[in-house]
mmCIF file of the N, C-alpha and C atoms, coordinates in Angstrom:
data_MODEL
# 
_entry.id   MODEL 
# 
loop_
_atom_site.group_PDB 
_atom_site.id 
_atom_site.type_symbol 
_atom_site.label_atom_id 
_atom_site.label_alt_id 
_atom_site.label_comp_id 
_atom_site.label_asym_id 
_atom_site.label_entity_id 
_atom_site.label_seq_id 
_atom_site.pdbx_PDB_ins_code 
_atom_site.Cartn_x 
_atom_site.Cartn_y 
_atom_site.Cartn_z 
_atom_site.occupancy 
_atom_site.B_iso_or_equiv 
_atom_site.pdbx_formal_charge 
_atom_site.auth_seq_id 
_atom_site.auth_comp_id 
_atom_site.auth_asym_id 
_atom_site.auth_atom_id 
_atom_site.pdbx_PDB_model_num 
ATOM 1   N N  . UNK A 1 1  ? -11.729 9.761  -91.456  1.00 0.00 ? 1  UNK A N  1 
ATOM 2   C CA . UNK A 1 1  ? -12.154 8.407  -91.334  1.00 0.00 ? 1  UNK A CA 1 
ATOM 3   C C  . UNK A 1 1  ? -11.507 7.545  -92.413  1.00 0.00 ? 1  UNK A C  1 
ATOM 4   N N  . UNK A 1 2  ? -11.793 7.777  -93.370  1.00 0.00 ? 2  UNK A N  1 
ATOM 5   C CA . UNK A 1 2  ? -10.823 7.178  -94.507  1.00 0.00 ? 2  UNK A CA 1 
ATOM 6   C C  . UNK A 1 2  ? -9.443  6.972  -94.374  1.00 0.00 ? 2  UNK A C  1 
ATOM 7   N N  . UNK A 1 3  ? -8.622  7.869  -93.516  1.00 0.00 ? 3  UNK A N  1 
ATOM 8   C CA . UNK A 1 3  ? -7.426  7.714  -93.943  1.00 0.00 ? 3  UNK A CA 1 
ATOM 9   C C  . UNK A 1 3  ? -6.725  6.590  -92.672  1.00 0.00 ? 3  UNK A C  1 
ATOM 10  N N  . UNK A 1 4  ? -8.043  6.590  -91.524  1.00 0.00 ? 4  UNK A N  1 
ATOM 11  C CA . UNK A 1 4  ? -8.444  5.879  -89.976  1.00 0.00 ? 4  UNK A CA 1 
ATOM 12  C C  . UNK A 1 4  ? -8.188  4.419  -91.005  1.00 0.00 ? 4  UNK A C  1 
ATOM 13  N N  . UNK A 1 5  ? -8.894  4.196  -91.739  1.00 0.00 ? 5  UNK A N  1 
ATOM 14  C CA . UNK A 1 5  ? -8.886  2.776  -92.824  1.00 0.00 ? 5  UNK A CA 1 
ATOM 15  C C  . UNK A 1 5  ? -8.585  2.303  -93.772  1.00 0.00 ? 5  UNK A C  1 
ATOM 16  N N  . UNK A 1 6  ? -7.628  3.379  -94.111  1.00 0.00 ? 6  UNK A N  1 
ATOM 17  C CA . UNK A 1 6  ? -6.505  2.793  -94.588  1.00 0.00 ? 6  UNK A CA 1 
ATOM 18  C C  . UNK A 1 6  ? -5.191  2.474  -94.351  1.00 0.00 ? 6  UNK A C  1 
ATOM 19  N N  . UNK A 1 7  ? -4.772  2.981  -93.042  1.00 0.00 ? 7  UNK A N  1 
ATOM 20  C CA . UNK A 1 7  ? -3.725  2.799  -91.724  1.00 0.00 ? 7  UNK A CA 1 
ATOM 21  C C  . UNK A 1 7  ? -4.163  2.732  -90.941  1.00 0.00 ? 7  UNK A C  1 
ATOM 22  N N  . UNK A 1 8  ? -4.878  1.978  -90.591  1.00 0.00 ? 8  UNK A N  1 
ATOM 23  C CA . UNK A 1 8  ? -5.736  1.678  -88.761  1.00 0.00 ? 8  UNK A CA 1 
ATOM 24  C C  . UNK A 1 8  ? -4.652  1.306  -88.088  1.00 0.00 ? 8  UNK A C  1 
ATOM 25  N N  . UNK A 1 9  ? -3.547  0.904  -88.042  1.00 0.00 ? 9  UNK A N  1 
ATOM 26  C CA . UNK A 1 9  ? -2.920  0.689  -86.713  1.00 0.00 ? 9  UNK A CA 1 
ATOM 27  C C  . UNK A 1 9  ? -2.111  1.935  -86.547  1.00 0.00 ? 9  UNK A C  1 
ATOM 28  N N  . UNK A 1 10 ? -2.214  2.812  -87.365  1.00 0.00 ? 10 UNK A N  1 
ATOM 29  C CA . UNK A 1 10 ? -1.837  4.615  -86.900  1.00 0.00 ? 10 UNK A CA 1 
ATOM 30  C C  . UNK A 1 10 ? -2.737  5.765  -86.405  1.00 0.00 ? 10 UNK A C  1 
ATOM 31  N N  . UNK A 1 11 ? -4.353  4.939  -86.305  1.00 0.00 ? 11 UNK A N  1 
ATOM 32  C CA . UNK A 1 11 ? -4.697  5.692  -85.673  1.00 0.00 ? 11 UNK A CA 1 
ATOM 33  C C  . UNK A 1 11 ? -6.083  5.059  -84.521  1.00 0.00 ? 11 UNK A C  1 
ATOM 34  N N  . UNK A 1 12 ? -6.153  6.109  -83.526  1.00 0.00 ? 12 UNK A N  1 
ATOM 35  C CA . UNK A 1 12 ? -6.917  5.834  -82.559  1.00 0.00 ? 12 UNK A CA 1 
ATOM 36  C C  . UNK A 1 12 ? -8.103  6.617  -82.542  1.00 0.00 ? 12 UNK A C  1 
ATOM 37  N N  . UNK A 1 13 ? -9.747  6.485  -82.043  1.00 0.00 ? 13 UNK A N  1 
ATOM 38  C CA . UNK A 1 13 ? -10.129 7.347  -81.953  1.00 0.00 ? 13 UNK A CA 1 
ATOM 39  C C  . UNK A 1 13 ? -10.477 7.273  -80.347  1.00 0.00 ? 13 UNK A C  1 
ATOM 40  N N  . UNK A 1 14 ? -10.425 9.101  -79.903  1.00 0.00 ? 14 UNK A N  1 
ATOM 41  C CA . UNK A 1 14 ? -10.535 9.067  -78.685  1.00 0.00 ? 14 UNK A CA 1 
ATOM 42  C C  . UNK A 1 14 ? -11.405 9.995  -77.879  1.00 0.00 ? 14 UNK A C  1 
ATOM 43  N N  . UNK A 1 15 ? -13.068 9.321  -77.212  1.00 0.00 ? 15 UNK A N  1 
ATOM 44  C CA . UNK A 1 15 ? -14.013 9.603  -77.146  1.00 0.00 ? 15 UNK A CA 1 
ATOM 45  C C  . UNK A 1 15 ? -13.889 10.050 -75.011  1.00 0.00 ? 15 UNK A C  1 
ATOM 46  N N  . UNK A 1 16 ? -13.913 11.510 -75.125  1.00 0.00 ? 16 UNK A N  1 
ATOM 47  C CA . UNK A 1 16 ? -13.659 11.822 -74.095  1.00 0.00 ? 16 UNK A CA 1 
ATOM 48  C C  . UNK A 1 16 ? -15.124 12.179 -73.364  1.00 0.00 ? 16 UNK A C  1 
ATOM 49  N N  . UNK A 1 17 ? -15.521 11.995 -71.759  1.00 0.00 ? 17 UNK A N  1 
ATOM 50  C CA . UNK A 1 17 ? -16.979 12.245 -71.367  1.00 0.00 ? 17 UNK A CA 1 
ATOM 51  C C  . UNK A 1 17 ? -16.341 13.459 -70.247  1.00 0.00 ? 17 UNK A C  1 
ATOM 52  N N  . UNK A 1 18 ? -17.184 14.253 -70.277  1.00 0.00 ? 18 UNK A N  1 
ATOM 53  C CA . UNK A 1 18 ? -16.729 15.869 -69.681  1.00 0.00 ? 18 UNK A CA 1 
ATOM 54  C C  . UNK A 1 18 ? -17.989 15.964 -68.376  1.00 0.00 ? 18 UNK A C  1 
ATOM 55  N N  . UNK A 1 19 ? -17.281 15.390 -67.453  1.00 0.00 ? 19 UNK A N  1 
ATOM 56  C CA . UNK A 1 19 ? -18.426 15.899 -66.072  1.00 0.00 ? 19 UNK A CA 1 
ATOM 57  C C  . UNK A 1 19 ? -19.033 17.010 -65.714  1.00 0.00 ? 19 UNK A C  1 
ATOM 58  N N  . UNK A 1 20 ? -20.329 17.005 -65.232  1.00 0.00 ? 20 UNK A N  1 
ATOM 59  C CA . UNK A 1 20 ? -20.687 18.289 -64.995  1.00 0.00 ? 20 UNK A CA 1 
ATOM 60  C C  . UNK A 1 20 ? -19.927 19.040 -63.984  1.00 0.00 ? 20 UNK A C  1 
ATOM 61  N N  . UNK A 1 21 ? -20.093 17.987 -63.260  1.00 0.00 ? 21 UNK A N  1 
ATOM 62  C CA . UNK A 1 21 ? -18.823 18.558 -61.489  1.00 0.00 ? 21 UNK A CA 1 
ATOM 63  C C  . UNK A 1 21 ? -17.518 19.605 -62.295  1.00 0.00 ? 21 UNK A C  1 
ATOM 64  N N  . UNK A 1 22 ? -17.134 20.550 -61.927  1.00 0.00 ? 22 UNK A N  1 
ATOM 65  C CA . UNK A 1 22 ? -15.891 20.886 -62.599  1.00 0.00 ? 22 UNK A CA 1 
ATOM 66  C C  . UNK A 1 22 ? -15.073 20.964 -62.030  1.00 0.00 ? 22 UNK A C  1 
ATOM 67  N N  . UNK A 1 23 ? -14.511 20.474 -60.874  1.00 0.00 ? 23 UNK A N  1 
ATOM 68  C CA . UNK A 1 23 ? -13.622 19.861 -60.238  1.00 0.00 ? 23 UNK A CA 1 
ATOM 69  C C  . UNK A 1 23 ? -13.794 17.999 -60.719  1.00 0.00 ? 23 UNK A C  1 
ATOM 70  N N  . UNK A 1 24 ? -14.239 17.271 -61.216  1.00 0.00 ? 24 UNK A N  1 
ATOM 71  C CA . UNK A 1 24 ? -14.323 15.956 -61.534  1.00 0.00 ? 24 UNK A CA 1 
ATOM 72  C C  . UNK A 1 24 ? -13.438 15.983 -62.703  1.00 0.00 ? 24 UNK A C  1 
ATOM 73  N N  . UNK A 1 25 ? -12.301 14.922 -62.956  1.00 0.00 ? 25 UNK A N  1 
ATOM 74  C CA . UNK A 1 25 ? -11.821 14.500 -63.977  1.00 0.00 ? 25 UNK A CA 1 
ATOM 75  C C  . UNK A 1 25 ? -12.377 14.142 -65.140  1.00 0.00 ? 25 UNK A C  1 
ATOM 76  N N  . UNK A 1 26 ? -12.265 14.472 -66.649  1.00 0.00 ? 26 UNK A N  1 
ATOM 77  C CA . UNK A 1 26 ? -12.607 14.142 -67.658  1.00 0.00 ? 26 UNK A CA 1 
ATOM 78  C C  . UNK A 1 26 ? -12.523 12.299 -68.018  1.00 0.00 ? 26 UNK A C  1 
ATOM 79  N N  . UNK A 1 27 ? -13.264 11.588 -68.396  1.00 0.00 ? 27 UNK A N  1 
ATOM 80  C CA . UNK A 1 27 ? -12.743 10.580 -68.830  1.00 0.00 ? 27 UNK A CA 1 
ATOM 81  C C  . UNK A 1 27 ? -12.775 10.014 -70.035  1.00 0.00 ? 27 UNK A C  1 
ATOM 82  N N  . UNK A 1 28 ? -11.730 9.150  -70.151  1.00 0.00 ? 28 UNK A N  1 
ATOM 83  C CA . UNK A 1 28 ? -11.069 9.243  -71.702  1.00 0.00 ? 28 UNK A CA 1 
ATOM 84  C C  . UNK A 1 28 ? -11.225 7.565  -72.403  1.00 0.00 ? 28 UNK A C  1 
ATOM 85  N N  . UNK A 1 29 ? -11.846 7.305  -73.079  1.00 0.00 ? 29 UNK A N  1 
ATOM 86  C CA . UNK A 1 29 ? -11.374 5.857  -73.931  1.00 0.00 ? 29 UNK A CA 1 
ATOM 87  C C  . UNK A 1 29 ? -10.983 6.237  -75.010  1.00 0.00 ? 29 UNK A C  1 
ATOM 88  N N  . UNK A 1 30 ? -10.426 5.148  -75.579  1.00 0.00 ? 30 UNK A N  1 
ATOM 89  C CA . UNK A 1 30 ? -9.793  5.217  -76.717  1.00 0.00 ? 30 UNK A CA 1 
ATOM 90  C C  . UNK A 1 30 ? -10.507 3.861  -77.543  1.00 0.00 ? 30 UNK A C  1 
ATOM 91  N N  . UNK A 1 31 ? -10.539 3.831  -78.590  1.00 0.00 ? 31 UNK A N  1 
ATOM 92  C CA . UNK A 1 31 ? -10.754 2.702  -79.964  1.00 0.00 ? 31 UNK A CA 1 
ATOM 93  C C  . UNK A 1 31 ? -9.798  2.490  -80.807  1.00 0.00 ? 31 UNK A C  1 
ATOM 94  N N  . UNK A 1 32 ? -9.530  1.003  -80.975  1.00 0.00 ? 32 UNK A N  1 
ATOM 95  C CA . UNK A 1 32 ? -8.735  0.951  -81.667  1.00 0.00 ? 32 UNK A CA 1 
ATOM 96  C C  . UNK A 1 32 ? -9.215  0.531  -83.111  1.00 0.00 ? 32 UNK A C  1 
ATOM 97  N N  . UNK A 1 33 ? -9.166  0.535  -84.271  1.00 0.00 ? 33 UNK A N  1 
ATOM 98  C CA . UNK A 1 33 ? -10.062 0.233  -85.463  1.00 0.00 ? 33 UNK A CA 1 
ATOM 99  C C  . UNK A 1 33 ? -11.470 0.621  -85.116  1.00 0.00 ? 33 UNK A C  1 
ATOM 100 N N  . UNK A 1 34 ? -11.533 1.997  -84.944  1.00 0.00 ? 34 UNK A N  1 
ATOM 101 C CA . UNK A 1 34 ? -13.129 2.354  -84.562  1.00 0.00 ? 34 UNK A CA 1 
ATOM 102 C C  . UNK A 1 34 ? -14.391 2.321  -85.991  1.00 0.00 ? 34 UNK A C  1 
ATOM 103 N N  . UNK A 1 35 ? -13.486 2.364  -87.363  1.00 0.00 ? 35 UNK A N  1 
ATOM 104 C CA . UNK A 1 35 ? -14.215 2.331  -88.746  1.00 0.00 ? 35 UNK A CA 1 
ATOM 105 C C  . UNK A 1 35 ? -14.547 1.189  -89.809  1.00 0.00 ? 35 UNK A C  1 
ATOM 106 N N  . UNK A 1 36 ? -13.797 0.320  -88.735  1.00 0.00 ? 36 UNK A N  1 
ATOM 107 C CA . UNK A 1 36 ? -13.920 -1.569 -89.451  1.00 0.00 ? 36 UNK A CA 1 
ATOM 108 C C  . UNK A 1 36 ? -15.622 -1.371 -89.510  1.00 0.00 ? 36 UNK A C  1 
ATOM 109 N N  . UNK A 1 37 ? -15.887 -1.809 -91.316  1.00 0.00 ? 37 UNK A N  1 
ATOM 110 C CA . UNK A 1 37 ? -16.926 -1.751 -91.621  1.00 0.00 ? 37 UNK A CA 1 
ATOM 111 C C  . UNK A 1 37 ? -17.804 -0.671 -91.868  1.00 0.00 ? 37 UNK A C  1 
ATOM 112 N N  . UNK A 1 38 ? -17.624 0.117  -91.310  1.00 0.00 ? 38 UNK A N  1 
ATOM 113 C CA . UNK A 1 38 ? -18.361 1.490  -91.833  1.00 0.00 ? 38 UNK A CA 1 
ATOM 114 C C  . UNK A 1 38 ? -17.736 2.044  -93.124  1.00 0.00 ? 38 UNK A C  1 
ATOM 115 N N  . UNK A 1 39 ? -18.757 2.713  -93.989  1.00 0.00 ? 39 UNK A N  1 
ATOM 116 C CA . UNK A 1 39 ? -18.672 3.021  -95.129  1.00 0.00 ? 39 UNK A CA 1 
ATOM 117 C C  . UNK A 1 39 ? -19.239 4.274  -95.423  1.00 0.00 ? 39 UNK A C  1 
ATOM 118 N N  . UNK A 1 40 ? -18.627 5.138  -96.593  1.00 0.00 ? 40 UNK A N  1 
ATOM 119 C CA . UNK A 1 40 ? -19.053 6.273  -96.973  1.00 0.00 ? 40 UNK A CA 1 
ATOM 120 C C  . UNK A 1 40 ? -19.004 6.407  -98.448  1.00 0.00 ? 40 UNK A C  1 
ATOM 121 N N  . UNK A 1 41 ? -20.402 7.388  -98.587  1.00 0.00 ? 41 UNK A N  1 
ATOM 122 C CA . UNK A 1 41 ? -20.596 7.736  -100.124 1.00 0.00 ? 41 UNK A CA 1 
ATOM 123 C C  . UNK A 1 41 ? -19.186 8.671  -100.407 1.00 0.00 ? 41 UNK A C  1 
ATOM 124 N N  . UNK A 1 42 ? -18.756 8.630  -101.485 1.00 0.00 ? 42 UNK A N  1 
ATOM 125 C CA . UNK A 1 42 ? -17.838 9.707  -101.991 1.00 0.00 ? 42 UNK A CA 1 
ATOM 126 C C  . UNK A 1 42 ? -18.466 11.217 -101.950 1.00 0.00 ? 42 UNK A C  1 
ATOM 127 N N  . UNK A 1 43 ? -19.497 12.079 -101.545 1.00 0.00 ? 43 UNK A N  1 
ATOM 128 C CA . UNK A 1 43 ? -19.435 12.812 -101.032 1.00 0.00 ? 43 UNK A CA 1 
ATOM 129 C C  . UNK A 1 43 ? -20.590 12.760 -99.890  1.00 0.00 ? 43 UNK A C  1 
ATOM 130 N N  . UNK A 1 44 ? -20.265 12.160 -99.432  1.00 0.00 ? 44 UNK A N  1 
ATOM 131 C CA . UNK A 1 44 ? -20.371 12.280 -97.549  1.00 0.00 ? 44 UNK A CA 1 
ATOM 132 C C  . UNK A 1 44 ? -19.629 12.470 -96.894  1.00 0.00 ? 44 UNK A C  1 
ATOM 133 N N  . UNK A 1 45 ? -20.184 13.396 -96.155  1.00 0.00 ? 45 UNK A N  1 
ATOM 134 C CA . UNK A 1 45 ? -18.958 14.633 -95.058  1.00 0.00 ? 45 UNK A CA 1 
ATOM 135 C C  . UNK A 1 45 ? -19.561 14.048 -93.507  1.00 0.00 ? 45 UNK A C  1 
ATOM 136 N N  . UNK A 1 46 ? -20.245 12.904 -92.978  1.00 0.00 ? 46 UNK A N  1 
ATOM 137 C CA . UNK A 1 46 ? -20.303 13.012 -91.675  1.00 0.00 ? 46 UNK A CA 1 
ATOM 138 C C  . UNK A 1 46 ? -20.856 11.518 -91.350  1.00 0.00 ? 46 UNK A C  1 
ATOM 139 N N  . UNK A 1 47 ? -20.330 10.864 -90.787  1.00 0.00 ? 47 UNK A N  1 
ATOM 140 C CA . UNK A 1 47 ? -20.982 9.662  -90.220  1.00 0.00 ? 47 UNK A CA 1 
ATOM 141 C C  . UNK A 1 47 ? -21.355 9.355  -89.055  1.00 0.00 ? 47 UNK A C  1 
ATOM 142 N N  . UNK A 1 48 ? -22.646 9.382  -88.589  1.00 0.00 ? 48 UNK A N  1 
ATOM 143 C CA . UNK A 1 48 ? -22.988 9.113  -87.308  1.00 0.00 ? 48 UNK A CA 1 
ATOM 144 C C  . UNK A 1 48 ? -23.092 8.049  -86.551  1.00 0.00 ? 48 UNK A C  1 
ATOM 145 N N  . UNK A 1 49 ? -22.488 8.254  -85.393  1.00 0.00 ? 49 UNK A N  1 
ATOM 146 C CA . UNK A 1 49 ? -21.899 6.846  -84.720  1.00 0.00 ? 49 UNK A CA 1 
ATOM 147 C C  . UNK A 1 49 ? -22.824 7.491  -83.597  1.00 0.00 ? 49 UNK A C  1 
ATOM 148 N N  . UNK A 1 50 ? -22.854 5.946  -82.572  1.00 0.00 ? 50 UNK A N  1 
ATOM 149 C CA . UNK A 1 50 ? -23.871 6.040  -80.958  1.00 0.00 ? 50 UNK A CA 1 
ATOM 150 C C  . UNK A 1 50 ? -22.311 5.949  -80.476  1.00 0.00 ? 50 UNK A C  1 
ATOM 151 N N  . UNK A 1 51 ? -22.964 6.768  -79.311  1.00 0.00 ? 51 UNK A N  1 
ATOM 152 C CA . UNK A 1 51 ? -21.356 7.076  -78.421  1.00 0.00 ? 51 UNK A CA 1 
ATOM 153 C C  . UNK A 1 51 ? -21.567 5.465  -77.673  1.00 0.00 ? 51 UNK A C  1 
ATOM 154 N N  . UNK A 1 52 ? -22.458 4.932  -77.009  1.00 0.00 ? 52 UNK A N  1 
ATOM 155 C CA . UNK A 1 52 ? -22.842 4.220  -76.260  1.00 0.00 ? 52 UNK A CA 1 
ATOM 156 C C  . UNK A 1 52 ? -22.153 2.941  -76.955  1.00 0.00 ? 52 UNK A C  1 
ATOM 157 N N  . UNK A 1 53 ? -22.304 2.846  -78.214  1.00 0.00 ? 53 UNK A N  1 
ATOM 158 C CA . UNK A 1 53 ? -21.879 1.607  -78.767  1.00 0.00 ? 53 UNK A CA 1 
ATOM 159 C C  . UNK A 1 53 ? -20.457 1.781  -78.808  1.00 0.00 ? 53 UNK A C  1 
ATOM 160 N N  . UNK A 1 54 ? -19.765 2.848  -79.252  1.00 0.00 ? 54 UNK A N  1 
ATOM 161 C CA . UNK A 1 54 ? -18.537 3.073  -79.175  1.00 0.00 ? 54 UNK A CA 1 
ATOM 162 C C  . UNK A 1 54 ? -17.647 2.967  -77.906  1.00 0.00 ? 54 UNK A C  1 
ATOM 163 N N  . UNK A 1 55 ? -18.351 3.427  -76.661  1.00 0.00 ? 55 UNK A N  1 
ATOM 164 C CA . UNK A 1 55 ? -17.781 3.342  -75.626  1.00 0.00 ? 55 UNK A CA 1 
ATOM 165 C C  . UNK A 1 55 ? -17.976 1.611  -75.377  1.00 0.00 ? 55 UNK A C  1 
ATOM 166 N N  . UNK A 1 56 ? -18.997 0.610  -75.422  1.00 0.00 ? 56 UNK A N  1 
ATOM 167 C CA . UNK A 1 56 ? -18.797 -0.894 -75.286  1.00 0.00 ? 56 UNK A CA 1 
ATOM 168 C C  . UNK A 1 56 ? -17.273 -1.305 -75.523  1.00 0.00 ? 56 UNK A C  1 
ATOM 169 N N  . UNK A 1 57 ? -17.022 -0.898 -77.084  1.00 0.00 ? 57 UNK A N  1 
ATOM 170 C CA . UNK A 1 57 ? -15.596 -1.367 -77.402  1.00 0.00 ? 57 UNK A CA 1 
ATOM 171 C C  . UNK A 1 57 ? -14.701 -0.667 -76.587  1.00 0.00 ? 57 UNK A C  1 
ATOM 172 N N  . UNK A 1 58 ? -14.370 0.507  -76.045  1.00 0.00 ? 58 UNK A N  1 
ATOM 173 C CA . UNK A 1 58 ? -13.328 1.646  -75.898  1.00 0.00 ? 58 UNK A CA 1 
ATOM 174 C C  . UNK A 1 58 ? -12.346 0.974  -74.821  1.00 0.00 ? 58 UNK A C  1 
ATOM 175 N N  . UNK A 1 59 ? -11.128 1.230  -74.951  1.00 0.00 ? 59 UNK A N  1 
ATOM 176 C CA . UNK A 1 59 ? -10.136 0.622  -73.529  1.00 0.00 ? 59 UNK A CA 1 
ATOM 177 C C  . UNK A 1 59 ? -9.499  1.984  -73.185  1.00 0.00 ? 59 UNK A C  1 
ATOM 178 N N  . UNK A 1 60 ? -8.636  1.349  -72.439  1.00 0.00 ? 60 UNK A N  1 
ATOM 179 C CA . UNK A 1 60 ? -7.243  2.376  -72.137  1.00 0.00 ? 60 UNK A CA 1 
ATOM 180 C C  . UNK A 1 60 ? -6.703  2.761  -73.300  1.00 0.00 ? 60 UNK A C  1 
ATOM 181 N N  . UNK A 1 61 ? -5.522  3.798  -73.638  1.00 0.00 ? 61 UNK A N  1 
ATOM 182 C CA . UNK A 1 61 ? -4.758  3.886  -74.524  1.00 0.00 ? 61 UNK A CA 1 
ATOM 183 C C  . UNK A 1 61 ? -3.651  2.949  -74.432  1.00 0.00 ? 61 UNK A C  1 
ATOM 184 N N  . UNK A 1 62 ? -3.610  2.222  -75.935  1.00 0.00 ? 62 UNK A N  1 
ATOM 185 C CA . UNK A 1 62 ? -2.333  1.694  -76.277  1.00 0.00 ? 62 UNK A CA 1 
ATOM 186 C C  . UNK A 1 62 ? -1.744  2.264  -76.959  1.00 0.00 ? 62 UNK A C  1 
# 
């Protein structure tokens, strides 16, 4: 995540939803600056994000 914000336009994050059907296609968004604003203690190892809010922003891949 850190390194997501300090070169955000090198990286994407990409939040894939896995159907139960297993013949059904996986589907894929992508975020672009998914860590604008989020913050971490110097030793914090995990930040919890809502997929739901994440997927609002998510597009295609650029």
């Amino acid at each position: 995540m850190r390194r997501a914000q300090n070169d955000p336009q090198r990286w994407r994050l990409a939040v894939v939803s896995v159907p139960d059907d297993p013949d059904a296609d996986p589907g894929v968004a992508y975020l672009v600056q998914p860590f604008v604003g989020v913050t971490m203690h110097s030793a914090q190892t995990s930040v919890p994000l809502k997929v739901a809010t994440l997927l609002a922003d998510a597009g295609p891949p650029c």
